[in-house]
N, C-alpha and C positions, 0 to 999 in steps of 0.2 A: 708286681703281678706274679703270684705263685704259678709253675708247673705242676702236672699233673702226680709228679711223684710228692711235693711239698702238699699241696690239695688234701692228695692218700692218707701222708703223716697226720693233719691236721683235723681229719674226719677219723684217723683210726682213735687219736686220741680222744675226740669229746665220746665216740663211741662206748669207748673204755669208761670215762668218766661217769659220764649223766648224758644217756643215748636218746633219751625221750623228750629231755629239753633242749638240744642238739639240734631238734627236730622241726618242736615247737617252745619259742622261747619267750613263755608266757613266766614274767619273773617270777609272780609268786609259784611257779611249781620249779623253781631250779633248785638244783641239790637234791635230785630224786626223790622229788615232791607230784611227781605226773603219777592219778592214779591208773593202772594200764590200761582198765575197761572204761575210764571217762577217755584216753588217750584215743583208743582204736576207736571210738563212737564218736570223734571228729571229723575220723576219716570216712566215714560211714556217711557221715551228713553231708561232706564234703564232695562225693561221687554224686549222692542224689543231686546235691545242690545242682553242679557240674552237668550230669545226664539233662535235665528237668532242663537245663537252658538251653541246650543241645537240641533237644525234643522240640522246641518253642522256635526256633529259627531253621526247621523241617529238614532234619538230619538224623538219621535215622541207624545206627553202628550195628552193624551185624554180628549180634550175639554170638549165635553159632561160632565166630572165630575167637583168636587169641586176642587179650591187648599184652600192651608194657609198659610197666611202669616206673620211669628212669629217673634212677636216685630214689630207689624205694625205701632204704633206710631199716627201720625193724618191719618191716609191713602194713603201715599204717594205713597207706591207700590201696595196697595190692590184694589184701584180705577183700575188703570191700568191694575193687571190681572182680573177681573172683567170682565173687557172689553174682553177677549178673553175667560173667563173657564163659564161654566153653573151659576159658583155663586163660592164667594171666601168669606172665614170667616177669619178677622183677630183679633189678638190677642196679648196684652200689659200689661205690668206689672201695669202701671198706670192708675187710673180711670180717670185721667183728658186728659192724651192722646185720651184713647177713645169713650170720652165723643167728643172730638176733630175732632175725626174722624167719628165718626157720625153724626156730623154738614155738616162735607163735602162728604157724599154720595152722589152719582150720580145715584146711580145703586140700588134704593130701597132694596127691601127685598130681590132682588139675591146677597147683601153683607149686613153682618153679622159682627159684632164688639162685642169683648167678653173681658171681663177683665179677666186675669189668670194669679195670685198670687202664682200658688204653684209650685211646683219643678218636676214636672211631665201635663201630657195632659188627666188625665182621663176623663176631659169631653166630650173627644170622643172616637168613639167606635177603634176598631181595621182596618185599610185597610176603613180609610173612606175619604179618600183626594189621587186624581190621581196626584195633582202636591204641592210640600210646598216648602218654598220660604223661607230664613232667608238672612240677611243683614246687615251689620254692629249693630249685635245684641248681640249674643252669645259673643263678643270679650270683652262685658262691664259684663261678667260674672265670677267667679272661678270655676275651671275646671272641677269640681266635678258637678257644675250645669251644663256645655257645655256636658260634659258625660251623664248625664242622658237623657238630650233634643234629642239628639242626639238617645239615644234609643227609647226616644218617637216617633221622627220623624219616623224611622225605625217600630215599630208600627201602628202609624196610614196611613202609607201609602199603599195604595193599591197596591196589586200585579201588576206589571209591570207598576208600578207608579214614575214618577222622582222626585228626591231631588235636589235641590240644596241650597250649604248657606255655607258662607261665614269664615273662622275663621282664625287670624292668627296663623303662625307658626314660633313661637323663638326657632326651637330647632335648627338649623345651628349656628344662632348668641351663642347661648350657649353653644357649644362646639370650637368657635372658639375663645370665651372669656379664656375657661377651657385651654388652649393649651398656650395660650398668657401668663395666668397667670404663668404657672408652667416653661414658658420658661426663663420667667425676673421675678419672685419672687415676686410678686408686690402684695401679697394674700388681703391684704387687698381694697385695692383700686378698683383692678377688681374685686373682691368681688360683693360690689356695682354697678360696672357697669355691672354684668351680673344679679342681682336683677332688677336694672332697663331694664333691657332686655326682662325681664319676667314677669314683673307688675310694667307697668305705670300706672300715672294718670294724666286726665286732670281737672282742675278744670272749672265747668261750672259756671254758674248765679247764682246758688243756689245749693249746691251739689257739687259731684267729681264726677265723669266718669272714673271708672278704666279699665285700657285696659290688659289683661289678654291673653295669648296662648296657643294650643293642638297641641302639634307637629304631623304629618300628620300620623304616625304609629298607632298612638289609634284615630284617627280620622277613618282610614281602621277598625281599628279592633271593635272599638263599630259599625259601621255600617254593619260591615258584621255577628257580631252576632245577630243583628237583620235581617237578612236575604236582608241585600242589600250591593251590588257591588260596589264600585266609576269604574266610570269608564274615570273621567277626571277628573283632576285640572288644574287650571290657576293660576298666577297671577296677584293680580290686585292694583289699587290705595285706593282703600277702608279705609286704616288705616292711610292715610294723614291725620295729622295735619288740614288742610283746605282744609277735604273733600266736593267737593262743587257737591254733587249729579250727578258729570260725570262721572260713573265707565267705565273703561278703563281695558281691560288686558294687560300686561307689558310681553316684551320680557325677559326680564331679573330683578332679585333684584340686591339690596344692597348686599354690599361684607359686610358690619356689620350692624346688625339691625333687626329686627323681618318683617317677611314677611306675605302680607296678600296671601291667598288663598282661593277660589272656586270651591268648591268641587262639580260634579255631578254625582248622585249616582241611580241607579236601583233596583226594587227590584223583 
């Protein structure tokens, strides 16, 4: 499991590289193949999609205020809530992401790009963001980091303020490995397939992208000791292999495999 300084390395790199399929690694656009205005019109669809469900299960985010949107990357989603919140700050491990992303502002000084290296959000105060947004982010984390962020989120967001974001959950696939093994003896073998269950990697341009999971019970339980509720998850396609910026909620998962979920939470 990488640290937060290797994470850095690993995201400044594909940054550098090919920042858009980094992003979204939809293979036929790798090799800076992503074109930017079908890129950001992802993200666009992605917020509707996202609000529109939000609206349907009577939650209602107080424009007037700020969101954030963590692990913004070039701005893919942060443009887009921009367009609907008073002013939206996003925020990336990588300086060259958000040097990126401040290239492609739209929305002047009512969005805000912030580099933030460390394992926590002090740079903001307490209850200061009505809406925070995470995305195929946390999952490139170890869990110990998705815990803590997790508590931040729960922090800074304001009273009667929504969360949503994103994290998968291998904890079904890993007790369906546990059962398998001890049935047919196979210890070693499943062994490794349920490590691989619980920490992949994909290898990017430059760097690995390790994909990591919080199964959903400490996902409830850091959030509610920070004083917020979930009050809905989905599933969705997020953790495809060639995720190509169309998030979708899925009826149903895989009978084996690590599942993504979208968590929305109250506070």
């Amino acid at each position: 499991m990488t640290d937060l300084r290797g994470l850095k390395q690993t995201w400044e790199g594909l940054a550098q590289t090919d920042p858009l399929w980094a992003i979204c690694t939809d293979g036929k656009r790798r090799g800076g193949k992503w074109d930017p205005s079908e890129f950001f019109a992802t993200g666009e669809a992605e917020i509707s999609y996202v609000l529109a469900h939000v609206a349907s299960i009577g939650l209602k985010p107080r424009w007037e205020g700020r969101a954030l949107d963590f692990g913004c990357g070039v701005g893919r989603l942060t443009q887009a809530l921009c367009e609907r919140f008073a002013g939206c700050v996003g925020i990336d491990i990588s300086s060259t992401m958000i040097r990126l992303a401040q290239q492609n502002n739209r929305h002047g000084e009512r969005c805000v790009y912030a580099l933030n290296d460390a394992e926590n959000l002090e740079q903001y105060g307490d209850g200061e963001f009505a809406f925070i947004y995470s995305s195929i982010v946390l999952q490139h984390m170890a869990p110990k980091y998705m815990r803590n962020y997790l508590r931040e989120f729960a922090r800074v967001l304001a009273p009667g303020g929504v969360l949503v974001c994103q994290i998968p959950d291998g904890e079904r696939a890993y007790k369906m490995l546990a059962r398998l093994r001890q049935r047919l003896r196979l210890r070693t073998r499943l062994k490794r397939l349920i490590e691989i269950t619980q920490h992949k990697t994909v290898r990017g341009t430059d760097g690995q992208m390790e994909m990591h999971s919080l199964d959903e019970q400490q996902v409830r339980q850091v959030l509610q000791g920070g004083g917020c509720g979930v009050v809905d998850v989905q599933l969705t396609n997020s953790i495809s292999p060639d995720f190509n910026g169309q998030l979708a909620y899925l009826q149903g998962a895989a009978r084996l495999g690590t599942v993504s979920k979208q968590y929305c939470a109250v506070k």
